[in-house]
N, C-alpha and C positions, 0 to 999 in steps of 0.2 A: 504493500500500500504506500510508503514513502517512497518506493522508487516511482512511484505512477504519480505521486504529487505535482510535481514538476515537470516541466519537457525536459529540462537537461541541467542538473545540480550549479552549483555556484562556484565561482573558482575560487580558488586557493584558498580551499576549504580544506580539510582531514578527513572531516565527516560526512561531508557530500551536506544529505539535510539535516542539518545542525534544527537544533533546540530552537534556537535564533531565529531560524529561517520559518521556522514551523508558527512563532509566536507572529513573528512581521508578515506572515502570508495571510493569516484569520484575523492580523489587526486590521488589515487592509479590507477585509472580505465583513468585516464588519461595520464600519465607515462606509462601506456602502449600500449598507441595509442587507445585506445578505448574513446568513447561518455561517460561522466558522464550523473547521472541521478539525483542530484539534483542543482549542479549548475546553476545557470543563464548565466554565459556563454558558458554549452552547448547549447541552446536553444535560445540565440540572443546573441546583446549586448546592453550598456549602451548606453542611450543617453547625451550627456553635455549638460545642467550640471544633474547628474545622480536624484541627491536627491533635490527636493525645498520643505522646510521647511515650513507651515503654521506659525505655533507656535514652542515655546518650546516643545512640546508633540504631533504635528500634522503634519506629512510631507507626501512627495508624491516618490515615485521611478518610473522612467524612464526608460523604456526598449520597446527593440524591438527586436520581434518575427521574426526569419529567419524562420523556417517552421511553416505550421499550423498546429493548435491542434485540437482534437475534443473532445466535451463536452456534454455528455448524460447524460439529465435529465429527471427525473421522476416523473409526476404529475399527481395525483389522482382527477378525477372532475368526478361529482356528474352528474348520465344520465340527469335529468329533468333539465339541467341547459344547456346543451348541444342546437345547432341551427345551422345547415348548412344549406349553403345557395348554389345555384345553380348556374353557370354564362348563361347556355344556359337549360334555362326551356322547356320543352314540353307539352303538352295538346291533347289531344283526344273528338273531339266532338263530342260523343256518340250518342245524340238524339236529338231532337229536334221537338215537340209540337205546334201544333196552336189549338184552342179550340175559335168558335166565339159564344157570345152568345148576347142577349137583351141587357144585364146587361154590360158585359165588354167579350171584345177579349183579349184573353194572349196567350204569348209567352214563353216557357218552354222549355228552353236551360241548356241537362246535358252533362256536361264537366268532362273527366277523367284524371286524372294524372300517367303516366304508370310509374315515375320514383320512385328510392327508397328512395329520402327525401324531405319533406314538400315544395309545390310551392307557391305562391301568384299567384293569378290569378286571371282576369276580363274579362265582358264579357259586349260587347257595338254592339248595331245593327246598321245600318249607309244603305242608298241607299231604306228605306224602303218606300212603295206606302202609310204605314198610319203610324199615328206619333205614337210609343210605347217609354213607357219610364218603366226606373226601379223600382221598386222596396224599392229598397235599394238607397242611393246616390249614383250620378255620378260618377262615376272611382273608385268604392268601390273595394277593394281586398279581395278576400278569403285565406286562409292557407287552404289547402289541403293536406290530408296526402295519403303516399305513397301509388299507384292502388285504390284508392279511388277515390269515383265519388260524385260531388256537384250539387244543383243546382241554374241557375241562373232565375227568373222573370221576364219579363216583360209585362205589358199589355196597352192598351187602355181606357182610361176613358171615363165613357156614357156620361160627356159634350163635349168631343172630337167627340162622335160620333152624338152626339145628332145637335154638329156645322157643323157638315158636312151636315148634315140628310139638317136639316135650309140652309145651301147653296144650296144643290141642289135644294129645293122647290122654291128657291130665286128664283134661273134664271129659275127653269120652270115656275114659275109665271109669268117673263117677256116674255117668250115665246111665254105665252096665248095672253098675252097684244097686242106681233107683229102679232101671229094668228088673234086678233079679227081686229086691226087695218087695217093690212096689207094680212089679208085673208094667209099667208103663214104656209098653211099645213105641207111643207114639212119640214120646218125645225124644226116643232115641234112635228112630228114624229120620228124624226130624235135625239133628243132630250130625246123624252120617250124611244126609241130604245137605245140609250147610258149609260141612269140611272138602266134599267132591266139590261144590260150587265155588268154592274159594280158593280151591287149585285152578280152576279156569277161569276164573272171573276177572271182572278187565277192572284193573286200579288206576287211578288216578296220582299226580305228584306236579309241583307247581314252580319251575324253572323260571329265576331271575337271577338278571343281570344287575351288577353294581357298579358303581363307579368310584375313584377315588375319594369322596366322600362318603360312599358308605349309602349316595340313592340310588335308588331304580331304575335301570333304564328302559329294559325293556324286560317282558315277561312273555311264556308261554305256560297254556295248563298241559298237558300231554297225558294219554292212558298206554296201558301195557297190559299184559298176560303174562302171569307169571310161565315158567318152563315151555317160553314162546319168545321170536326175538319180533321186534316191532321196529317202527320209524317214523319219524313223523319230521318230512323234507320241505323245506320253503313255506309253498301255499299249500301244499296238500295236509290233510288231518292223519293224524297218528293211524297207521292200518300194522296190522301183526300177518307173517305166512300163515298160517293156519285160517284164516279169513279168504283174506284176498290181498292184491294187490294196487289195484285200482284207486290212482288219484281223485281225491274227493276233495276238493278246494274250500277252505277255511274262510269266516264270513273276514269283512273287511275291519272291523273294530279287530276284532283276532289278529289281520295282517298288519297293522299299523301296531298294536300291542308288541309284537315280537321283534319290533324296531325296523320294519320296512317302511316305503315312502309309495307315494302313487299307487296307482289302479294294479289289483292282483290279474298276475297274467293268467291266460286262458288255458285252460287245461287241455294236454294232448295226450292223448291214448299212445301207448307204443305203438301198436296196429293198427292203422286206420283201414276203411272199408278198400280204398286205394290202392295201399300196400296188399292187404290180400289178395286182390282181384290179378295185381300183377303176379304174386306169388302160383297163385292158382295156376295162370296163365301160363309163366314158366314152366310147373313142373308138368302140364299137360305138353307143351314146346319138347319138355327132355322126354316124357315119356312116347310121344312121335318118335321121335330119332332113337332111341334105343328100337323102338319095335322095325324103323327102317334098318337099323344095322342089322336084325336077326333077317329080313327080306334079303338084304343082300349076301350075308351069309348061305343062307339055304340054297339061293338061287347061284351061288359060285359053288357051290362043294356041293350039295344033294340034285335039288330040281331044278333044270336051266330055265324052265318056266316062268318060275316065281322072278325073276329080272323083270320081264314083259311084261307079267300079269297087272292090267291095270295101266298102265303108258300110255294105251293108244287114246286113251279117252282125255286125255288133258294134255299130252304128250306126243300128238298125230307124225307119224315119219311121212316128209317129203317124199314124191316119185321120185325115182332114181336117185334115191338118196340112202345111204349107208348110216348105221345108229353109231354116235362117238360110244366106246365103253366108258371113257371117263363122266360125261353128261348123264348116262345111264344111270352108272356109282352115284354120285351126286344127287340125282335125280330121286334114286332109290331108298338112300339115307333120307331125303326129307320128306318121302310119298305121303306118311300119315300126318304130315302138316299139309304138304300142299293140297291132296285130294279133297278133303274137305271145303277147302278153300276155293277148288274149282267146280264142286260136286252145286256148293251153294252159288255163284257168279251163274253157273249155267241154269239152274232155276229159277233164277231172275229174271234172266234174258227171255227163257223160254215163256215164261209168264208174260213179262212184256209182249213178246211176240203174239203169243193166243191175245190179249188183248190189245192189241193194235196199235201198242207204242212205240216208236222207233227205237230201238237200239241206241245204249251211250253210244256217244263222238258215232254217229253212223250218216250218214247222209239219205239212208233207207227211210221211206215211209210208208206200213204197210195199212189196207183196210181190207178186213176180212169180209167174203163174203158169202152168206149162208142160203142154199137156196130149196126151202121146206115147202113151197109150193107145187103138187104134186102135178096141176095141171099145165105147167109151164113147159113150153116148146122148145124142145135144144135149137129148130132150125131158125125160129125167131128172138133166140135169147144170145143177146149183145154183149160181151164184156168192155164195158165202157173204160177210158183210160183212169177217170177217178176211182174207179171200184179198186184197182192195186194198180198202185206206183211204187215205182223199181227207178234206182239212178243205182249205174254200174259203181263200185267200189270194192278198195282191196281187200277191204275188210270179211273175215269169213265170219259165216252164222254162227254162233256160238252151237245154238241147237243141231246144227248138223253135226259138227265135231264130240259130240260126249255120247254118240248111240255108235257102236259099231254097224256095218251093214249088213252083219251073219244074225243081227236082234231086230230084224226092222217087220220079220213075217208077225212078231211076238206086238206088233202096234195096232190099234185098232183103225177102220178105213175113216172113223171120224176124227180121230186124232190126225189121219194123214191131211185132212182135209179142212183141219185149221193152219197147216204151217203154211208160211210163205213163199217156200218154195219146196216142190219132190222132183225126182227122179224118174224119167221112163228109161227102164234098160232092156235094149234090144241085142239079140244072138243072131239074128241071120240080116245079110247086108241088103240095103235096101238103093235101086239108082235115082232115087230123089232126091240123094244128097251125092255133095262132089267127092270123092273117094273117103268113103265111110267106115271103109274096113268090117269086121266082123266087130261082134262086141264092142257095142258103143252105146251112150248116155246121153238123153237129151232133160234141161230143165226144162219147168214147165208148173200150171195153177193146177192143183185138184179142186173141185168145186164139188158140192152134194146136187145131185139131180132132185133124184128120188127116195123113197125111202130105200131102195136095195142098190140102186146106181149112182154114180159120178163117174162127172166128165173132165175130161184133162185138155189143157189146152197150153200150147205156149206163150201167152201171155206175149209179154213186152223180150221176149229172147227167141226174135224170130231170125236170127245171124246168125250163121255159122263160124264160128269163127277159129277154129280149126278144123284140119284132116287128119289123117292115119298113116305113116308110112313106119310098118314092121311094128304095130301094135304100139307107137308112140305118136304122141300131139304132135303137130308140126303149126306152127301158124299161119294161118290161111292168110293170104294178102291178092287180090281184096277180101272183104268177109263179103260172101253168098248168102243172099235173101233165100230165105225158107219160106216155101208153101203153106201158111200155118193149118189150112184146114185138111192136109195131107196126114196131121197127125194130133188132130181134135176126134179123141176115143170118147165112147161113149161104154164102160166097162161097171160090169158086174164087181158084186164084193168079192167071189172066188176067184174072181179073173184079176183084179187092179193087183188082189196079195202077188200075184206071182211077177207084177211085171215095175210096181212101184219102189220105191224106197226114199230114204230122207236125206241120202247119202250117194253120190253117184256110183253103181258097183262095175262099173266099166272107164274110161274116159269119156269127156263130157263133152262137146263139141261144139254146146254154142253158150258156154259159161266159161268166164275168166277163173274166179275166183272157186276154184277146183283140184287145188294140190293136196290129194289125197291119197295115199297108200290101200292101193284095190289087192282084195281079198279074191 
């Protein structure tokens, strides 16, 4: 502060700002009406008498402060030497234990300190049905460091129990005594009846917290079963194994009681509906795949069958197309997951289908239609283009693919006569068409005439759009217009079984969407 008095001290001085200098700078600053800054009487005055003397070399000066001053000081202390202390300590009684055995019953009381410097803290049970004592001595204190958790002991000694044990055998002795004397059954039934119930019977005992002074901070009441171990965790209420296990959340005076703060949290089951539904779900997943590995087991070392058995319905092999063995494997290990899975998509589909929905992602839109009119004339009856509409796509019918064509005699003609599209298969070559070869397929509508007939027509697949050379497709360029009333039948129930199907059992000649593996 005297070096900052001045811009630059005085010369030929010793002292730089002498006494001198200090008295002549506030004479000055006071002639001008301004506050000096180091006289004493800016800053009070004298008291009388001003100076008292001890000694010759020892005196005292007198003064008093008209305004107050402040005085910041600075001191370095060493962390480990440092101790706060708390006036309003807190506690959380976390958990709390009962464990009864032969030997000794204990009480296992853990208490947490939410705050952020070291608490004293004790823990004393008081109201309890049996005598527990601590541990440690009476009204012992812990230091507890900040969000830390302690624990405190208590238990039951086996001559405590062992005196009790001796009491009660005391008075049921005497019991017997009024039994034998006094013939009085009842009250010593009554007797055995109260000593069984007090081996099981649920006690109560009354857990607090103390603080360096010796109050309260927080309390829980908690019950137990004796030769049972129990808990009683957070918000949940005291439950023993022999019970249950099942969180049962304590009202909110009880949560704030045991030194929490805020709304008690919401109680979660270990299981929820969720968890099982996924567990279920798994072990049906692992029980699939074990029963595929025994599939593919049998069908490599016993019956080469069982490999195929089942494939073709979800798993159709391309013409001229060879099966991978490894796709097979694969394929085989997950059968009892995926077949289901396909068993149901195609019942869907097929459903859709009989009721005239289009197909997911399909560009298909079918309308069926049923014709129970008995009087009605094949030669005057029209198939209009809205009664079924067909736009080509790559998409295959789901319904064709899950019936093989060795099951299709086992369909009834009304069933054929809802799908969207069947099969005529022809065995002998006919020159209507441009090189037809033997054994070939045409799509085409089944419709109901009558009650014993339907008629087939081809519908909107009047193209041919391939031929035959050596019993393989070839693609016709251009496609040849088909005569459609060349093969508008007019067929019996016995007759349509032999010549229909839902599946083409030949190649097909004027459908695209037709890669099927013919039987």
């Amino acid at each position: 502060m005297l070096r900052n008095s001045f811009k630059s001290p005085s010369r030929h001085t010793c002292m730089h700002n002498s006494p001198k200098d200090l008295f002549v700078s506030d004479e000055k600053r006071v002639k001008r009406g301004e506050k000096g800054r180091y006289l004493l009487t800016s800053f009070g005055k004298l008291i009388e008498p001003p100076v008292i003397m001890e000694n010759k070399n020892k005196g005292k000066l007198r003064f008093l402060f008209d305004t107050s001053q402040q005085t910041k000081l600075r001191i370095n202390i060493k962390a480990d030497q440092l101790n706060f202390l708390d006036s309003q300590p807190e506690a959380e009684i976390v958990k709390v234990t009962f464990s009864g055995f032969k030997a000794k019953s204990e009480i296992l009381v853990y208490v947490r300190n939410p705050l952020r410097i070291v608490s004293k803290l004790s823990v004393r049970l008081i109201k309890c049905d049996d005598d527990f004592r601590s541990l440690s001595q009476p009204d012992t204190f812990k230091s507890i460091g900040p969000n830390r958790v302690d624990l405190f002991e208590f238990h039951m000694l086996p001559d405590q129990k062992q005196s009790e044990i001796g009491k009660n055998i005391k008075n049921l002795k005497m019991d017997m005594d009024s039994f034998i004397k006094g013939n009085d059954s009842a009250s010593l039934n009554r007797k055995i009846s109260t000593i069984n119930q007090e081996k099981v019977s649920s006690k109560s005992c009354l857990v607090q917290v103390l603080g360096e002074r010796k109050q309260v901070i927080s309390k829980r009441k908690i019950s137990y079963k004796t030769k049972d171990s129990c808990v009683c965790l957070l918000y949940c209420k005291c439950t023993c194994i022999s019970d249950h296990t099942k969180c049962k959340p304590i009202s909110k005076e009880e949560w704030q009681a045991a030194g929490f703060s805020g709304f008690i949290p919401k109680s979660r089951s270990l299981f929820s509906g969720h968890a099982i539904l996924i567990e279920i779900l798994l072990l049906v997943c692992l029980f699939g795949l074990v029963m595929g590995c025994m599939k593919v087991l049998l069908g490599s070392f016993f019956i080469e069958s069982f490999n195929k058995h089942g494939l073709e319905n979800f798993y159709p092999l391309k013409r001229n197309s060879k099966r991978s063995k490894s796709n097979d494997f694969l394929i085989n290990c997950c059968f009892f997951i995926i077949a289901p899975i396909s068993l149901c998509s195609s019942f869907v589909n097929n459903f859709r289908s009989i009721c005239g929905m289009p197909l997911k992602n399909s560009t298909r839109k079918y309308t069926l239609l049923s014709l129970e009119d008995n009087n009605i004339n094949l030669e005057n009856e029209k198939f209009n283009e809205q009664s079924i509409q067909t736009e080509e796509s790559k998409e295959r019918l789901i319904i064709a693919t899950s019936i093989r064509p060795n099951r299709v005699n086992a369909m009834s003609m009304s069933t054929l006569s809802l799908l969207p599209v069947v099969y005529l298969n022809l065995i002998e070559p006919t020159k209507l068409l441009l090189e037809s070869g033997k054994r070939f397929s045409l799509a085409g509508v089944l419709s109901k005439f009558n009650e014993n007939s339907y008629t087939f027509q081809l519908g909107s697949y009047t193209k041919q759009l391939f031929k035959l050379e050596n019993n393989q497709r070839v693609l016709l360029i251009p496609p040849k217009s088909i005569n459609e009333t060349d093969f508008n039948l007019l067929l019996k129930e016995h007759e349509a079984k032999g010549l229909l199907s839902i599946v083409p059992q030949f190649p097909c000649l004027n459908k695209k969407d037709t890669d099927y593996e013919y039987y």
